[in-house]
N, C-alpha and C positions, 0 to 999 in steps of 0.2 A: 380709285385706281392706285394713285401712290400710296395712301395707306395702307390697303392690303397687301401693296407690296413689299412696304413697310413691316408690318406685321408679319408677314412670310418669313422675312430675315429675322426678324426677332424673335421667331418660336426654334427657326432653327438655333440660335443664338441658346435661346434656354437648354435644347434639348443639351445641350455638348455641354453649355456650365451646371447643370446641375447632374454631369457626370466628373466634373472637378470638385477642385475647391476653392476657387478664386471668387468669394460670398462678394467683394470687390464688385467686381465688373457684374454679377449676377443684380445685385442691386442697381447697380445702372443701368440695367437691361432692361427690368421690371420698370422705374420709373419713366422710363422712354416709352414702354410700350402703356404706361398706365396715361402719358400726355397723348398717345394718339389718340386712345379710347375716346380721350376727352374731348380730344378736338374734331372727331368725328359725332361728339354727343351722347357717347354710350358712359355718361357719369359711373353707372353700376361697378362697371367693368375696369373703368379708372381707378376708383376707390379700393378697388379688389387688388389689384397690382402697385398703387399707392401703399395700402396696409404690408404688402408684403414685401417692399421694399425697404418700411420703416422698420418693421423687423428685423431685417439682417442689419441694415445702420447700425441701429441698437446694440446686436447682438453685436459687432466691431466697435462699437464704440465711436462711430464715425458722427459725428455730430453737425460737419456738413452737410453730411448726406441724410440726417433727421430733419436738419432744417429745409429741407431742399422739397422735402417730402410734404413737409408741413404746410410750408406755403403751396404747392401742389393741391393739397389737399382743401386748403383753407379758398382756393379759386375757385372748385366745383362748389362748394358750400355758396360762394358769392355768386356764382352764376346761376344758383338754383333760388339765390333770393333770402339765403340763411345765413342774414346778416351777422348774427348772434354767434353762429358754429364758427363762421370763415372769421370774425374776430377774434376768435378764442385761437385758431389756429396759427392768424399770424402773430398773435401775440406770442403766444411759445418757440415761433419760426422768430422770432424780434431778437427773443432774448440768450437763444441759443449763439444765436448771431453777432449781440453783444458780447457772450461771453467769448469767443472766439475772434471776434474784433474782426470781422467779416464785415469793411464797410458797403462792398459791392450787395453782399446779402440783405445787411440792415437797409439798405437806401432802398431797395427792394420790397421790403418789408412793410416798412414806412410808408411806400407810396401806398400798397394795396389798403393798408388800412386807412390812408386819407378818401383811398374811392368807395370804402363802406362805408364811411361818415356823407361825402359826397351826395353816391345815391340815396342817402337817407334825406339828407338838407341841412345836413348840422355842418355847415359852411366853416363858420370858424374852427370847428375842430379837425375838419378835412385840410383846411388851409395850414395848420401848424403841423401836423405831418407830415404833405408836402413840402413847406418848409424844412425838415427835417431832412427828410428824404434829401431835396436841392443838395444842403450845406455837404450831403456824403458822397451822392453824385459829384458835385465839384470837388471836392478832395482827392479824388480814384481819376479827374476828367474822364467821366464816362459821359461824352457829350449826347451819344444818343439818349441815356436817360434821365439826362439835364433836361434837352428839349422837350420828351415826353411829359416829366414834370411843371415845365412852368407851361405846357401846355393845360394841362392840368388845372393851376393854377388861374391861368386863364379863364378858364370854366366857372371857376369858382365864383370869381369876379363880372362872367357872361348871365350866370344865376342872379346875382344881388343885384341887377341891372346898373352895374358900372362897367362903362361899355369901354371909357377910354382908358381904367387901367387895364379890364380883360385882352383891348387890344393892344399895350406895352406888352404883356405878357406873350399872346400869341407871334407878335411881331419878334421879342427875344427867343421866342420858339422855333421860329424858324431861320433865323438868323446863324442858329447852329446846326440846322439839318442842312 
């Protein structure tokens, strides 16, 4: 229901900017409608409005908006189990981010590639970009993705069955929500 309604708005949305020229707002169009696709499960359709939103980034030069895309992108690739694509992704989404000094983005970044280390089992390397993640989270106090993180973290520690750090962690997890 909401997303078709969703969608409704957003093709009107197209029809009128792609009789402009504000490539701007037309790329944020596209990646909005490329996250519902997603979130209603139709990856195909996401990745299709993904690519075309990276395009006009590109084409502006917008490097936000590449990175924004990429980690976008780099999520269907995780959710489909394409551990290898969706790291490739955020890694390019990382260092765009880097270079722009986007610590909201990098923290971002960071987590998603500690949860494809995670869902693999490679603990300690999920654990250090978590890490990572954290230190950028708490510099921005973006408290919800502080929590989300040491929930995380949590996990990490729920897996190696150490139970009383995982629950230090979950406990500081919620502590901020």
């Amino acid at each position: 229901g909401e997303h078709n309604r969703a969608l409704e708005y957003y093709n009107r949305c197209l029809q009128i900017l792609e009789e402009t020229s504000d490539s701007k707002v037309l790329s944020s169009v596209l990646i909005n409608m490329g996250r519902i696709y997603k979130n209603i499960g139709d990856y195909s359709k996401a990745l299709d409005y993904y690519r075309r939103s990276y395009e006009i980034s590109e084409e502006l030069a917008d490097l936000r908006g590449m990175a924004s895309v990429l980690n976008s992108q780099g999520s269907i690739f995780m959710n489909q189990g394409f551990y290898a694509k969706a790291l490739d992704y955020y890694l390019r989404s990382l260092r765009i981010r880097e270079d722009i000094s986007d610590k909201r983005g990098m923290s971002a970044a960071l987590n998603n590639i500690g949860l494809i280390y995670l869902d693999q089992g490679f603990y300690d390397k999920a654990l250090d970009y978590f890490e990572q993640s954290l230190v950028h989270k708490e510099e921005i106090a973006d408290k919800n993705g502080m929590a989300i993180t040491l929930n995380n973290i949590g996990l990490i520690y729920k897996r190696k069955e150490d139970f009383d750090k995982a629950l230090g962690y979950y406990d500081r997890s919620l502590a901020i929500r």
